[in-house]
N, C-alpha and C positions, 0 to 999 in steps of 0.2 A: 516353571522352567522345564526344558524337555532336553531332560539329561540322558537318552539314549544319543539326543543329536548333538552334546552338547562333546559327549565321548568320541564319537563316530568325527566330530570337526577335529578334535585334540589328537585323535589316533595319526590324521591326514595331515597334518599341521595347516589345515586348510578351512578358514572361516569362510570364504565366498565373500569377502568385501569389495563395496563399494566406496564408501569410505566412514574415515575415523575419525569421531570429534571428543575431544577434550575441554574439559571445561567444568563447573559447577552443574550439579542436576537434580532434580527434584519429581521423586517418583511420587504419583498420588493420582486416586480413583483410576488406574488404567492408564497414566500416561506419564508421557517424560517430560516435565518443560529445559528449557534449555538447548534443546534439540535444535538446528536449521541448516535443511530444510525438516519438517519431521517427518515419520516413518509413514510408509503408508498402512492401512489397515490390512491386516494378516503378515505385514513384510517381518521378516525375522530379523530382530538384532542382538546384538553381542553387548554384555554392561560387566566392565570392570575395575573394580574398586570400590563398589560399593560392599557395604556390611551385610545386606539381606538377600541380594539381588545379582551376586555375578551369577556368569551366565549368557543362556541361549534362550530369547523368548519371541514370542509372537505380538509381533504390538497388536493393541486393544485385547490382548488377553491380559488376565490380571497376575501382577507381581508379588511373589510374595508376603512383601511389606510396605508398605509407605515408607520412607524415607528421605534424604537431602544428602547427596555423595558428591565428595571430589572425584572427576574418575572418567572413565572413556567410554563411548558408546561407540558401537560400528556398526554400520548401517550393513545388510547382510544382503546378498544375493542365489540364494544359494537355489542350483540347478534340481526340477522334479527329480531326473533320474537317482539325484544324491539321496531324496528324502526319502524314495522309493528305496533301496536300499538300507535305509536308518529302519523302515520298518521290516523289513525283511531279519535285519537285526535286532529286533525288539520280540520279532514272534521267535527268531530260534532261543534268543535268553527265557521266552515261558516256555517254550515246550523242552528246555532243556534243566528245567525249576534253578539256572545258576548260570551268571556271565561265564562260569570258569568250568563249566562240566557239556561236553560234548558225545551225548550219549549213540553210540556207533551200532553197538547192537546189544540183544539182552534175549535171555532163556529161562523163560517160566518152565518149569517141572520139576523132577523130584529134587535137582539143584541149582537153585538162583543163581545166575551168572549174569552179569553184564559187562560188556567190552566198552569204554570211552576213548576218543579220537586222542591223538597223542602229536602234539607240536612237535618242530625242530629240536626244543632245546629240549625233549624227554617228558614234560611238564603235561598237566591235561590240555586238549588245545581248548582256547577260551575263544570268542566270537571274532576277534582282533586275527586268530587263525583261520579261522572256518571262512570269514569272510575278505579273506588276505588278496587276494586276484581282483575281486570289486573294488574293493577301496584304494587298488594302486592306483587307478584310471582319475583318483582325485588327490593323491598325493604332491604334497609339497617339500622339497628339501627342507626349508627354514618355514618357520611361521611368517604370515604373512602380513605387510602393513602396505595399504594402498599408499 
């Protein structure tokens, strides 16, 4: 599961659906059956209700667990510039060693200091701040259901 994108979709309230099927499923070796049409190789989908497996994954990458779930699958479409951005948001959460620490500046010598970025509400700004202006450009009022 690629749960920096899976954050980055949930912040936006924005999956990039194409569409949503419900229905019985059965995850195993890599795949969904119960799917139709199925996914294409690499297309990214969305699976919820299952026990091992909600989430944002990449079909023909492997799922956490085998399983058999009542529950929904959404076929995902989501735009490079998005994913470009998810990673752009994965390098500042390591070089900032914390989704919730936004380090601004820092002074090595005879007294350690460092200054971190500070949100609106006073709080440390966490990535959901830092990267607040990009991720409007895919925001959605309500979650989406094709």
């Amino acid at each position: 599961m690629n749960t920096a994108l899976t954050e980055a979709c949930q912040e936006c309230l924005n999956y990039f659906a194409k569409s949503v099927q419900s229905g019985e499923f059965i995850i195993g070796d890599g795949k969904i059956e119960g799917l139709i049409p199925l996914p294409l190789h690499g297309q990214y989908i969305r699976i919820i209700g299952s026990v091992f497996n909600d989430g944002i994954f990449k079909y023909g990458e492997s799922f956490k667990q085998n399983e058999s779930f009542t529950g929904t699958v959404w076929l995902l479409a989501i735009p490079p510039a998005f994913l470009k951005l998810v990673d752009e948001i994965k390098a500042f959460q390591e070089m900032n060693d914390s989704a919730k620490s936004a380090l601004v500046s820092e002074k090595i010598g005879s007294n350690y200091s460092y200054t971190k970025a500070v949100g609106d509400n006073g709080l440390v700004a966490g990535w959901q701040d830092v990267f607040r202006s990009q991720l409007n450009n895919f925001r959605r009022m309500t979650e989406e259901r094709p």
